[in-house]
C-alpha positions in Angstrom: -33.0 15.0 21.6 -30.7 13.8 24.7 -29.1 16.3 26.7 -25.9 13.5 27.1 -25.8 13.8 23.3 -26.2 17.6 23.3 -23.2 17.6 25.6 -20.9 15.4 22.9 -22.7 17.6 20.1 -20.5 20.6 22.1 -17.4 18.9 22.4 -17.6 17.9 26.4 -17.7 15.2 28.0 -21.1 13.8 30.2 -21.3 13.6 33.8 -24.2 11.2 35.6 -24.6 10.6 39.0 -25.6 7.1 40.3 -28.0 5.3 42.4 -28.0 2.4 44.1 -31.1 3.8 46.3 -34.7 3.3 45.8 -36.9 6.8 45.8 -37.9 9.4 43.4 -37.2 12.4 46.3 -33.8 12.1 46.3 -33.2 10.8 42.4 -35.4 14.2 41.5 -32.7 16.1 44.2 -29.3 15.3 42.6 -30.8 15.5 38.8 -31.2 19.3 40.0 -27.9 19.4 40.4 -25.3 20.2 37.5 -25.3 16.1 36.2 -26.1 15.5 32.8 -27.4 12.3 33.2 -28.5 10.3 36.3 -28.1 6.6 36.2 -30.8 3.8 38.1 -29.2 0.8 38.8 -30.5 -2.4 38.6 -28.3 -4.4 38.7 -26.7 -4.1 42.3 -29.4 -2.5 43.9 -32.7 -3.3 45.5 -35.0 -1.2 42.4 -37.5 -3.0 41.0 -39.1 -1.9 38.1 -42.4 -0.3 40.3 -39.8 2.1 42.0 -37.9 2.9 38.9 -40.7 4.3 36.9 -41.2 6.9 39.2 -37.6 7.5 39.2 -37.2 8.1 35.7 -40.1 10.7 35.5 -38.1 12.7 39.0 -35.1 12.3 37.2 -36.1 13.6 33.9 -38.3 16.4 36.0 -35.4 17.6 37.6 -33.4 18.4 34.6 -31.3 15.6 33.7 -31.5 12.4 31.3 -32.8 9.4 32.9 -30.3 6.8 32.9 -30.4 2.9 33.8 -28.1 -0.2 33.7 -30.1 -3.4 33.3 -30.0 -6.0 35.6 -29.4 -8.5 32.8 -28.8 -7.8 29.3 -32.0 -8.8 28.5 -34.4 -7.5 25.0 -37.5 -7.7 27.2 -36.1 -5.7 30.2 -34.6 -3.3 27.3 -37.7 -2.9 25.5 -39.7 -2.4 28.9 -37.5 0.5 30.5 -37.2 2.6 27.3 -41.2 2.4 27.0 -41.2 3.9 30.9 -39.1 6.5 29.8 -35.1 6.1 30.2 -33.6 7.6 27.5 -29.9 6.1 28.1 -29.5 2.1 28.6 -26.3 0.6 30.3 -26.1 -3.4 29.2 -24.0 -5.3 32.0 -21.6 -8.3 31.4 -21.5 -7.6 27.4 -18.7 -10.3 26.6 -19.4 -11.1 22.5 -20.6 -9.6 19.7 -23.5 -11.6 19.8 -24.5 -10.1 23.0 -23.8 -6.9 22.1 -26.3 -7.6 19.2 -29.0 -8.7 21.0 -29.3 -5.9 23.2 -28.6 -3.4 19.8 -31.9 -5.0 18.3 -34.2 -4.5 21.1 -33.5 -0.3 21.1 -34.2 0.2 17.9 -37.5 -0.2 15.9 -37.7 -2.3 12.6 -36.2 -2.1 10.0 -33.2 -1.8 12.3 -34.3 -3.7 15.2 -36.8 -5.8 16.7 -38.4 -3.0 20.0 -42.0 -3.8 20.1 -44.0 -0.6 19.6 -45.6 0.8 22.8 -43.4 4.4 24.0 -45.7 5.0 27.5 -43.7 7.8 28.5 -41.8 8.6 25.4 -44.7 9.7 23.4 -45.6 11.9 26.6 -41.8 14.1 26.0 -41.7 13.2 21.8 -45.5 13.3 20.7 -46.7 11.4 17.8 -43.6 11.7 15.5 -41.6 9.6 18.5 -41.2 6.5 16.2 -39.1 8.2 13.6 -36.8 9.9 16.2 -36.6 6.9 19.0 -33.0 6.2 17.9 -32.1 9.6 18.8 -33.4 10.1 21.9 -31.8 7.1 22.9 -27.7 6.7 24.3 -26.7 2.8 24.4 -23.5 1.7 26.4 -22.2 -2.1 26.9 -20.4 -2.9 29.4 -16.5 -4.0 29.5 -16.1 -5.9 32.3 -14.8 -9.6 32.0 -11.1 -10.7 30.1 -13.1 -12.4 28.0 -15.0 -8.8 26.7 -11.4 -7.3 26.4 -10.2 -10.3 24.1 -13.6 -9.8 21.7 -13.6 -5.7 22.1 -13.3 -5.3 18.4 -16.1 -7.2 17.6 -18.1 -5.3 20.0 -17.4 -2.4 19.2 -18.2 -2.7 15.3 -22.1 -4.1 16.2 -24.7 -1.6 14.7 -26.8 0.4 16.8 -24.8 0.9 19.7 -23.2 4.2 20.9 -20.1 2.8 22.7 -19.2 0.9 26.0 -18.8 1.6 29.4 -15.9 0.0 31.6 -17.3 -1.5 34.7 -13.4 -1.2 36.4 -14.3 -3.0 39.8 -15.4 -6.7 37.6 -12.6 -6.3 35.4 -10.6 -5.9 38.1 -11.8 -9.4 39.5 -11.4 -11.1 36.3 -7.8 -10.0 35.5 -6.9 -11.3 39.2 -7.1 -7.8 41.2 -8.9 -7.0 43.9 -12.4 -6.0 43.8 -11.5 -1.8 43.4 -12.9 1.7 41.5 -10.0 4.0 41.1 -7.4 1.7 40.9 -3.9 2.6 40.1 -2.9 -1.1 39.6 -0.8 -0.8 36.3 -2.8 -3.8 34.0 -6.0 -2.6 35.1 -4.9 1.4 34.2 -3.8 -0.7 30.8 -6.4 -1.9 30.2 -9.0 1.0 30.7 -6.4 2.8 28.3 -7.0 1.0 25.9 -10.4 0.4 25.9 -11.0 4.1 25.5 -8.4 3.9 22.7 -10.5 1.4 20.6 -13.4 2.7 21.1 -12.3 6.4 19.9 -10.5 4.5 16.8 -13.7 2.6 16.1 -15.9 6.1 16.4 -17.6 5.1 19.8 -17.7 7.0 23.0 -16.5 5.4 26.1 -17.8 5.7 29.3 -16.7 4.6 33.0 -17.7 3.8 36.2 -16.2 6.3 39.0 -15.7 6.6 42.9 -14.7 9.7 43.4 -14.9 13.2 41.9 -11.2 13.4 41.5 -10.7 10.1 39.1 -13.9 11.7 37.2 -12.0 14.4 36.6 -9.0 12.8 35.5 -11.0 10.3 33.2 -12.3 13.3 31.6 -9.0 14.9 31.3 -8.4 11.4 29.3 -10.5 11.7 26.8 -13.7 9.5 27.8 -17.0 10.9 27.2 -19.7 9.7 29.6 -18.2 9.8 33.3 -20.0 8.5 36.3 -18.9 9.9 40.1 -19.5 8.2 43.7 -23.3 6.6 44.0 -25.8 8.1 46.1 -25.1 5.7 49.2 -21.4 6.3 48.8 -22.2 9.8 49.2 -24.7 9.5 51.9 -22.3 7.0 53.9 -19.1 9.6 53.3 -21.4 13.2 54.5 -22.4 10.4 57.8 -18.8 9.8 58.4 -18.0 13.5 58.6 -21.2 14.5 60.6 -20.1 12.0 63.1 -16.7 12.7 63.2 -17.8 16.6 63.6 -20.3 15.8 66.3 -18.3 13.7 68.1 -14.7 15.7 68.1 
């Protein structure tokens, strides 16, 4: 039904890719690549929704599961982004229950939630019987990302319709005084994600983070967290420039 949950269904973890760049040449490039998911961000990006439809469909063309975080944790946003085909939603700035709530109801249909019938692109990949199997098709993260979402993470995690959270490290770092950082070895922060993880296995949800490099992807892995994230697409394309130039110019 989703190739991320195909992956837990084997026992592995989930790697996605993610872009901060508008284009469905390049998304449809790296989901031919060996990522399980790739992951459209709204939030800290220039995407609109106009460019992310065709994004989703290269993404999902290429071979992997198209992925988005919302801008805002938002039911109309939700509703209108699973019904252009992403089949795995990233809620940002989850701090409560009650927001974690919200955003549960608007991926699921009644009688367990309140999404407004109308799967566009769905119904292309899942046919007529969509409806009955949308909940499956679909992986749901919040994010972790504020003090304030650490203090209430039991409450989050036991909200219905959810399938875990996802640890936005650089905002957390912020909020618990650090500087803004991915990868960080500061010792509260590396606490903190710890634990995180830890709750969210005890509670029966997969966790999920956000990733620089390659190397802390693998060692999240090696960790136990199930949906991994490495180095967005200008990262990438900033990092090959670097070397190019340094090559050309040595």
């Amino acid at each position: 039904m989703n190739r991320v949950r195909e992956c837990w269904k084997e026992g592995r973890a989930a790697l996605a890719g993610w872009l901060q760049l508008s284009g469905s040449l390049h998304a449809e490039a790296l989901a031919r690549l060996e990522y399980d998911a790739v992951v459209v961000d709204l939030q800290h990006s220039l995407t609109d929704f106009a460019s992310v439809v065709p994004m989703l469909s290269a993404i999902e063309n290429g071979g992997s599961e198209p992925f988005v975080r919302l801008q805002v944790n938002d039911p109309a946003d939700t509703m209108k982004l699973l019904d252009a085909g992403a089949y795995g939603v990233i809620a940002p700035l989850v701090n409560s229950a009650e927001d974690a709530k919200r955003f549960a109801k608007a991926l699921h249909y009644p009688p367990h939630g309140v999404r407004s019938y109308g799967p566009r692109r769905p119904s292309l990949r899942y046919g007529s019987t969509y409806s009955g199997i949308a909940s499956e098709t679909i992986v749901a993260f919040v994010m972790i990302e504020t003090r304030l979402a650490l203090h209430n993470i039991d409450e989050i995690l036991a909200v219905d319709g959810i399938d875990g959270v996802f640890i936005g490290p650089t905002d957390l770092a912020l909020d618990l005084g650090h500087g803004p950082t991915v990868d960080s070895d500061q010792p509260e922060l590396v606490a903190a994600i710890a634990s995180i993880r830890e709750k969210a296995h005890a509670a029966h949800r997969r966790a999920g983070i956000f990733c620089g490099s390659g190397d802390y992807a693998r060692k999240k892995i090696s960790e136990g967290f199930d949906f991994v994230t490495a180095a967005p697409d200008l990262t990438l394309l900033m990092g090959a420039a670097r070397a190019v130039i340094a090559q050309a110019r040595s």
